[in-house]
MARBA-3410 file (N, C-alpha, C, O; in Angstrom, 1 decimal):
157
0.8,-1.2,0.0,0.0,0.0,0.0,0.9,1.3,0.0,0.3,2.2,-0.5 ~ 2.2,1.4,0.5,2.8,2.6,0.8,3.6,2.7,-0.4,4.2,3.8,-0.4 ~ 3.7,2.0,-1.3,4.6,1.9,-2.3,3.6,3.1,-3.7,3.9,4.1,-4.5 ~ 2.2,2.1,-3.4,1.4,3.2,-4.5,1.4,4.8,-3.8,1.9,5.6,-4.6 ~ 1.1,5.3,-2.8,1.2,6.7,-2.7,3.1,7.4,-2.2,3.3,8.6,-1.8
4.1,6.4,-2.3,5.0,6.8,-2.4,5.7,7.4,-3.3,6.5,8.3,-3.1 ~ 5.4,6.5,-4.5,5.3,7.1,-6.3,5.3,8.5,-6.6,6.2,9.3,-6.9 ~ 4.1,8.8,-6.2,3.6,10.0,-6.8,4.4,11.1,-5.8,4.9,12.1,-6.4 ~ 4.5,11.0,-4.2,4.9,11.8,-3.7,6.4,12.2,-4.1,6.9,13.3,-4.0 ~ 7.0,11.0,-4.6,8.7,11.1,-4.9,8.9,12.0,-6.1,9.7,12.9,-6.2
7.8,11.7,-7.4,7.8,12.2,-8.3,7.1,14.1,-8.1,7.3,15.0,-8.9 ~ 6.6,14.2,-7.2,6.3,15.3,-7.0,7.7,16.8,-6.1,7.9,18.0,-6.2 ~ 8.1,15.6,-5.2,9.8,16.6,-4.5,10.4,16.5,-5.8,10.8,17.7,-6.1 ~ 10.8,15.4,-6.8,11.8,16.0,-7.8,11.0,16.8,-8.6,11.9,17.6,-8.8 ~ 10.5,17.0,-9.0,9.7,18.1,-9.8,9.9,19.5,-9.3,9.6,20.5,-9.9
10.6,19.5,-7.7,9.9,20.8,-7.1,11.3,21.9,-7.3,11.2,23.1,-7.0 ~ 12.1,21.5,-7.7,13.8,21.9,-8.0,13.3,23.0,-9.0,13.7,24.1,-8.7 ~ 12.6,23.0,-10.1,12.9,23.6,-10.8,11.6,24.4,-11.1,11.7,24.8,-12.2 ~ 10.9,24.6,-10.8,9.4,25.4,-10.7,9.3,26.5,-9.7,8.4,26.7,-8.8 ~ 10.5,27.4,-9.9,10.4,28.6,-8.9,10.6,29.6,-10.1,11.3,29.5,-11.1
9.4,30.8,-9.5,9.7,32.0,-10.3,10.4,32.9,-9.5,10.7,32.5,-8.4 ~ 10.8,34.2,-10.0,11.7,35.0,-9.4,10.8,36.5,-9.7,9.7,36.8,-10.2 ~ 12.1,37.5,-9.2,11.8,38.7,-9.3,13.1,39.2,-8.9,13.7,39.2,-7.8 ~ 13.4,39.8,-10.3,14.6,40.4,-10.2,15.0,41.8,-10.8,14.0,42.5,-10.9 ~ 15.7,42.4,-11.2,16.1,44.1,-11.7,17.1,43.3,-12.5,17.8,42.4,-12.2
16.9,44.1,-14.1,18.1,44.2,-14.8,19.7,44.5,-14.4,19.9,45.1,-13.3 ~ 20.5,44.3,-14.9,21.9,44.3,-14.3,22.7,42.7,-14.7,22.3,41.7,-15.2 ~ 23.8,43.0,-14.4,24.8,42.2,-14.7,24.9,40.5,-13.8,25.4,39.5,-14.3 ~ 24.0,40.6,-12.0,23.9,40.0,-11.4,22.7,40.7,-10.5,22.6,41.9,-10.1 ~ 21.8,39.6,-10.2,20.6,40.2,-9.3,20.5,39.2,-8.0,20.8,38.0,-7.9
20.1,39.9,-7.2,19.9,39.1,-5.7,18.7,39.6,-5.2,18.3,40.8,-5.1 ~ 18.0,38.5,-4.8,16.5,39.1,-4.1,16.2,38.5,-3.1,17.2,38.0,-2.8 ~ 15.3,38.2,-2.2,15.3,37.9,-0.9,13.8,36.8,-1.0,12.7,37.3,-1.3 ~ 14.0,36.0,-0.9,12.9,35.0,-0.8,12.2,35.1,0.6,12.8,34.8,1.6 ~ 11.1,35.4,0.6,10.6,35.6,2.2,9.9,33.9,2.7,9.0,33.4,2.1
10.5,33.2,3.9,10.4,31.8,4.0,8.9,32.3,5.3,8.9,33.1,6.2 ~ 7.6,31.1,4.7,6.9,31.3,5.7,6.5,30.6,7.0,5.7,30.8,7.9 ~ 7.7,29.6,6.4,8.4,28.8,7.4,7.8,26.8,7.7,8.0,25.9,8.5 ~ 7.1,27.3,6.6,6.5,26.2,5.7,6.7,25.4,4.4,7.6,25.9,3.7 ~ 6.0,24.1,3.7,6.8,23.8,2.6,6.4,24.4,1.7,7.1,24.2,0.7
5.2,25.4,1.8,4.5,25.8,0.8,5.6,27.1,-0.1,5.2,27.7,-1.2 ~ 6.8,27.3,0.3,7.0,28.2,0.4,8.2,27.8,-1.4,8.7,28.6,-2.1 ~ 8.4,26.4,-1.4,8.5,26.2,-2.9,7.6,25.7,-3.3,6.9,24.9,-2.7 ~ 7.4,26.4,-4.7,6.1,26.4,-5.6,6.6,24.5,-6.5,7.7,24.0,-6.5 ~ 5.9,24.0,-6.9,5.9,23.0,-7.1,5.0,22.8,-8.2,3.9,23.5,-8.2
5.2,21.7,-9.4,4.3,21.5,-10.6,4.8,19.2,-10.7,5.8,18.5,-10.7 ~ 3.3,19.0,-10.8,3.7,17.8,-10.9,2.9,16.9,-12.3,2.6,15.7,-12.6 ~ 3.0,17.8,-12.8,2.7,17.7,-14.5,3.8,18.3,-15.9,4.2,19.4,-15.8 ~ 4.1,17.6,-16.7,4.8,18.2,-17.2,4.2,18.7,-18.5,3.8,18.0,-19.3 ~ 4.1,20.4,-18.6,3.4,20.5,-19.9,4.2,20.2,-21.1,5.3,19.9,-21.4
2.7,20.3,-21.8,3.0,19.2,-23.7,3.5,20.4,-24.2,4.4,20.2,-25.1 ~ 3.2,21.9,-24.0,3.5,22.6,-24.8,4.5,23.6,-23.8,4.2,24.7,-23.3 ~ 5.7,22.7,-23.6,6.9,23.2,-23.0,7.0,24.7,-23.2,7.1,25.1,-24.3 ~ 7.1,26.0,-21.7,7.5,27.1,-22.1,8.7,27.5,-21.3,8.9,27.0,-20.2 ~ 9.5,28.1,-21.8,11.2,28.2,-21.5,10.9,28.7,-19.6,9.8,29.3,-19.2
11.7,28.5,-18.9,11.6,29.3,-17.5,12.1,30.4,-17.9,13.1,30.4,-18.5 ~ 11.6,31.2,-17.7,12.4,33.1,-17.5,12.5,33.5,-16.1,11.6,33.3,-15.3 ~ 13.5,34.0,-15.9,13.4,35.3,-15.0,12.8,36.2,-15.0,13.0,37.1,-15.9 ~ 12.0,36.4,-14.1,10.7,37.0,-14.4,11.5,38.7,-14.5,12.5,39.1,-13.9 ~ 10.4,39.3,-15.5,11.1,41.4,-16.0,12.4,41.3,-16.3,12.9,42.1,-15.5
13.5,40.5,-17.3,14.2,40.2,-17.1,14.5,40.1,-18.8,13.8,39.6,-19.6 ~ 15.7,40.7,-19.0,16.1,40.3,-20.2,17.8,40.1,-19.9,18.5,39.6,-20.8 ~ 18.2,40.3,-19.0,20.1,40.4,-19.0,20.6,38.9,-19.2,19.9,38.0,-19.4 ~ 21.9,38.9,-19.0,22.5,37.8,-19.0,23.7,38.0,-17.6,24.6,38.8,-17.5 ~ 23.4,37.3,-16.8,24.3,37.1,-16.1,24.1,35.9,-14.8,23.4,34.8,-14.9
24.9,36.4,-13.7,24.4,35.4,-12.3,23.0,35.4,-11.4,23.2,36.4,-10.9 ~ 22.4,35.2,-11.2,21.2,35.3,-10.6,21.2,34.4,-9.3,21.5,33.2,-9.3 ~ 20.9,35.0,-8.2,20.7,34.7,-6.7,19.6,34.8,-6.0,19.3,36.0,-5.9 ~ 19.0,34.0,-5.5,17.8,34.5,-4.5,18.2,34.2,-3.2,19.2,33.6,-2.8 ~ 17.3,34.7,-2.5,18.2,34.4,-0.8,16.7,34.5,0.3,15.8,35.3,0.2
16.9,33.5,1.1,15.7,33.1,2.5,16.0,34.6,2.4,16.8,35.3,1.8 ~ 14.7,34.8,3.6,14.7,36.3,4.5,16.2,36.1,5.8,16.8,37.0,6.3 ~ 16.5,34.7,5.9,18.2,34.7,6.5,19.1,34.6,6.0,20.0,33.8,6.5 ~ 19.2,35.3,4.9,20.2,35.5,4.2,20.7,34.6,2.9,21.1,35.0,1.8 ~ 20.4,33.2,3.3,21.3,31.6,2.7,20.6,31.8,1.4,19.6,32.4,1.3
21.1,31.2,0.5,21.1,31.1,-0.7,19.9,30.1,-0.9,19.7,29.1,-0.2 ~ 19.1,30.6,-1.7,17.8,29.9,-1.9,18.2,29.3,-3.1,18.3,28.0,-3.2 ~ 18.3,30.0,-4.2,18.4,29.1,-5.9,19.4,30.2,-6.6,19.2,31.4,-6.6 ~ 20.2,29.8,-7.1,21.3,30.2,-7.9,21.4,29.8,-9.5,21.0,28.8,-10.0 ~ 22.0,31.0,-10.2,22.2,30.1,-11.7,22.1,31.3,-12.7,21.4,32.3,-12.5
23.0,30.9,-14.0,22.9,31.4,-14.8,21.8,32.3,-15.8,20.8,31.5,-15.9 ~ 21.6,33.4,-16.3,20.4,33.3,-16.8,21.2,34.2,-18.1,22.1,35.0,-18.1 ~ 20.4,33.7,-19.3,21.2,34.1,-21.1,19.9,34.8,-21.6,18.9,34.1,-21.7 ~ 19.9,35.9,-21.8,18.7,36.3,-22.4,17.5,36.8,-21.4,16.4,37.1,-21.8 ~ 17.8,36.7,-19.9,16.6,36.4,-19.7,15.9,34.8,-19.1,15.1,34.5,-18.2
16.7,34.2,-20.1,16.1,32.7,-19.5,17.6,31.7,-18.8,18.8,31.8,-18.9 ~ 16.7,30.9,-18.2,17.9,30.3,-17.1,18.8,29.5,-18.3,18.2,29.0,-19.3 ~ 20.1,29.4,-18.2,20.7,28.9,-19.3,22.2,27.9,-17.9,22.8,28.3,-16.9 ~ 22.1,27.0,-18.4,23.4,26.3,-18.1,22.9,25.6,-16.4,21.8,25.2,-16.2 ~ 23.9,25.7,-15.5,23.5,24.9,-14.3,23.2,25.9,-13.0,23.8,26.8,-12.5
21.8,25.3,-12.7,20.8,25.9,-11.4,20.9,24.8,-9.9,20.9,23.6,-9.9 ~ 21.0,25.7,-8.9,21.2,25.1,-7.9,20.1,25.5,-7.0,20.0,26.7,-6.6 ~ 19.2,24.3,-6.5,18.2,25.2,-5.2,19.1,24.6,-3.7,19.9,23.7,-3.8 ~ 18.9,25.3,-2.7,19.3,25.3,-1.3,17.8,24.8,-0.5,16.8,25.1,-1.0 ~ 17.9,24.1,0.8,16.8,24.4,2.1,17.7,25.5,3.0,19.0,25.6,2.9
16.9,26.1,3.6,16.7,26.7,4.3,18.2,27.0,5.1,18.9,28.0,5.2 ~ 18.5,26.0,5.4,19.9,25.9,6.3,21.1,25.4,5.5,21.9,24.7,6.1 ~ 21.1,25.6,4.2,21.7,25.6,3.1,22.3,24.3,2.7,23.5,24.0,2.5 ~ 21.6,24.0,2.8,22.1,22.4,2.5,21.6,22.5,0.8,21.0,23.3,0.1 ~ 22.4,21.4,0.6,21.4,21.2,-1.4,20.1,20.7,-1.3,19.9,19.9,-0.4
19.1,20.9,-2.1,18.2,20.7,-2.4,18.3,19.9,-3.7,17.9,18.8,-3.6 ~ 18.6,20.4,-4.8,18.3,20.1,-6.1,19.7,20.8,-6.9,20.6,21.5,-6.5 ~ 19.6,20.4,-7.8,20.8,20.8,-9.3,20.3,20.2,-10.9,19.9,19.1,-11.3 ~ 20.6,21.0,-11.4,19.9,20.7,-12.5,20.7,21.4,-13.5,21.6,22.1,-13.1 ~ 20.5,21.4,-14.8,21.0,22.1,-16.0,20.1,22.6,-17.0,19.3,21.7,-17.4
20.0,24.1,-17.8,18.5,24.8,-18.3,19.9,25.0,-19.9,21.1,25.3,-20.0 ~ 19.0,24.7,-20.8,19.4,25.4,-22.1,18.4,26.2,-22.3,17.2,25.9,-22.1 ~ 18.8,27.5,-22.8,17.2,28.5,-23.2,16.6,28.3,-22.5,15.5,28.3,-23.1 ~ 16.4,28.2,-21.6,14.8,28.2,-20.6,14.6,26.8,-20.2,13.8,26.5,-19.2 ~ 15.2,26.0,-21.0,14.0,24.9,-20.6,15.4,23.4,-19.8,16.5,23.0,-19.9
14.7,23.1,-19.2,15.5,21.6,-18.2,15.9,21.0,-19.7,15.4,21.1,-20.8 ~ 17.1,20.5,-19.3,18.5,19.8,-20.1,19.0,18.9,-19.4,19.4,19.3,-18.3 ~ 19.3,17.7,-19.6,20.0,16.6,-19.1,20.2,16.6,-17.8,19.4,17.3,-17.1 ~ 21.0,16.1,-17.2,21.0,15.7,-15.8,20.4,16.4,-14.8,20.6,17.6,-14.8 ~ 19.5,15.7,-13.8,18.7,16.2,-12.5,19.0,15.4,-11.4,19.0,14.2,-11.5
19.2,16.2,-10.2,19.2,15.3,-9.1,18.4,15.8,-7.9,18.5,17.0,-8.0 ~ 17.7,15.5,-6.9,17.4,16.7,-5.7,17.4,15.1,-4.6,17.2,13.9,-4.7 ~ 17.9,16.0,-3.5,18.0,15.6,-2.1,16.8,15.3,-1.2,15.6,15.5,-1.6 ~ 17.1,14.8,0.1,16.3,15.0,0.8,17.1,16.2,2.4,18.3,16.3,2.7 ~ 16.4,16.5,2.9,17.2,17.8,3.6,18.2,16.8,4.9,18.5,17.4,5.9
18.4,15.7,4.9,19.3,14.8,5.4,20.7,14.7,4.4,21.7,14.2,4.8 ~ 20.5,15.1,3.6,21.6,14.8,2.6,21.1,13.3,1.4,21.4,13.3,0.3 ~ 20.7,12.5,1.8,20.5,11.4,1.2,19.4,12.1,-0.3,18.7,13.1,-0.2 ~ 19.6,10.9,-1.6,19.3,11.7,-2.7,17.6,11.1,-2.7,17.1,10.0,-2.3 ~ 16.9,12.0,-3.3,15.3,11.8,-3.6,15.2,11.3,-5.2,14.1,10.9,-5.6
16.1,11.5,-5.9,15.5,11.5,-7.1,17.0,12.1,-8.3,17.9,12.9,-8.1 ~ 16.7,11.2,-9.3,17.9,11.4,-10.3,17.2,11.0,-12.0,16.2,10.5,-12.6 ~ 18.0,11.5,-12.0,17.4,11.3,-14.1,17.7,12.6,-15.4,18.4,13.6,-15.4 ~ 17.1,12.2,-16.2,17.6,13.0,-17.5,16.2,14.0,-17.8,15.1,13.6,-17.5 ~ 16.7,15.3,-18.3,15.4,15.9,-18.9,15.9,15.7,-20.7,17.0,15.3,-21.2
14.8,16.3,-21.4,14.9,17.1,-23.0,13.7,17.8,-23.2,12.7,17.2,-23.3 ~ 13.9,19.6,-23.5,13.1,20.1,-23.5,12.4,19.8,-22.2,11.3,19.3,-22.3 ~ 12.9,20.1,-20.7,11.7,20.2,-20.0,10.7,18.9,-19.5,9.7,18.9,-19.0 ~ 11.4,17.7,-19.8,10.3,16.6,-20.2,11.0,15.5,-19.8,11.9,15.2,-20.6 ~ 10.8,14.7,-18.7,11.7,13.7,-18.0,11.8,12.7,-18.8,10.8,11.9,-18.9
13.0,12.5,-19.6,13.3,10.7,-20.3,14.2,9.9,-19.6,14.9,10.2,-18.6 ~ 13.9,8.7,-20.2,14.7,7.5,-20.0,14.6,7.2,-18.2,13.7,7.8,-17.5 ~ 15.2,6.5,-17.7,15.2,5.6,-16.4,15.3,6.8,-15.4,16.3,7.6,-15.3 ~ 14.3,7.0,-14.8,14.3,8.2,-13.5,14.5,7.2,-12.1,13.4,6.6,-11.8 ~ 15.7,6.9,-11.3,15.6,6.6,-9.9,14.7,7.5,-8.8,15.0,8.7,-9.0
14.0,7.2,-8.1,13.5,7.9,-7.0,14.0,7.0,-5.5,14.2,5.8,-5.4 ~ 14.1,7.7,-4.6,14.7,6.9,-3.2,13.9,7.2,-2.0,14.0,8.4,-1.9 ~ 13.1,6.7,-1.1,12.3,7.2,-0.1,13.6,7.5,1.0,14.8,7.3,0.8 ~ 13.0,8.0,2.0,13.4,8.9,3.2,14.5,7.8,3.5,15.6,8.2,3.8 ~ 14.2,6.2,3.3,15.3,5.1,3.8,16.4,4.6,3.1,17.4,4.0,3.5
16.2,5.0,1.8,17.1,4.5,0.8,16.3,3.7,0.1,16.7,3.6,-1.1 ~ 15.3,3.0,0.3,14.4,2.2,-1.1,14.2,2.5,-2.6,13.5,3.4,-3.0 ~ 14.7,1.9,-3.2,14.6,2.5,-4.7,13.8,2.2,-5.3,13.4,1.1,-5.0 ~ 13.2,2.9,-6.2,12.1,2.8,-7.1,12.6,3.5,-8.7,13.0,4.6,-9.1 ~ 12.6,2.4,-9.4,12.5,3.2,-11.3,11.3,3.5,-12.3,10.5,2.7,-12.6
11.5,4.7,-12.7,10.3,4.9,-13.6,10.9,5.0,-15.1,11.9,5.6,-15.4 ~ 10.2,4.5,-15.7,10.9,4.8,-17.4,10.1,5.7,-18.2,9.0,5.3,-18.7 ~ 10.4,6.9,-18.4,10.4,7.7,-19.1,9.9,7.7,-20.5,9.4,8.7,-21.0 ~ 10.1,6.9,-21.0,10.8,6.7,-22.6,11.5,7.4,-23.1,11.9,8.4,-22.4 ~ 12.0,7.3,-24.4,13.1,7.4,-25.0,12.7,9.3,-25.8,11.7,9.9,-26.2
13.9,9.4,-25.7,14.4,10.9,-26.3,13.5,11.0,-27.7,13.5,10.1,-28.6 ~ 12.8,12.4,-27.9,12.8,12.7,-28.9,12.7,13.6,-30.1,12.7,13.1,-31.3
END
């Protein structure tokens, strides 16, 4: 019985890495302050992947440079590149007490090959490939114990 609603919850933490919007000012490098409400609600989360993939942007944003957000205590919330405006190359989310959360890689806006996110113990929740935004091939997920679970994706296209 815990195995079927385990599924869905695993597939729902790795999904949560990369479904944050921002707010930032033009410039070469922006930093903004994520206000924590000390809840989980406080990353936004998508556990569908749309068919009609749209690039992530930084939101009012056209520069190209480093991008930082940061808890209301300072720690690094999500970090990463952004080209155009859109997240480009490798993004990193933080919890709260700066541990890793997630890492990932964006071409143009959109998720690119390798993904991994944590659980705030350190031990991993979840690993696999994107293209265009859209999870392929063999995705590992791991509960709170280390139990593994594979989902297959299918193949690149």
């Amino acid at each position: 019985m815990h195995s079927k609603l385990f599924f869905p919850a695993v597939i729902t933490i790795s999904l949560l890495f990369f479904q944050c919007g921002t707010d930032v000012t033009p410039g070469s490098k922006t930093d903004s302050v994520k206000t924590d409400t000390g809840n989980s609600s406080t990353h936004q989360l998508s556990v569908t992947t749309p068919s009609n993939a749209i690039p992530h942007a930084v939101k009012d944003s056209i520069y190209d440079g480093e991008h930082v957000e940061r808890y209301d205590n300072g720690v690094v919330y999500m970090k990463g590149e952004v080209k155009g405006g859109l997240r480009h190359g490798e993004w990193m989310t933080f919890y709260k007490d700066g541990k890793l959360w997630s890492q990932g890689t964006y071409k143009d806006g959109f998720r690119e090959g390798y993904g991994v996110s944590y659980y705030a113990n350190g031990n991993k929740s979840s690993e696999g490939y994107y293209q265009h935004d859209k999870m392929i091939g063999k995705w590992t997920f791991w509960d709170e114990y280390g139990n593994a679970t594979t989902k297959d994706f299918g193949a690149a296209k």
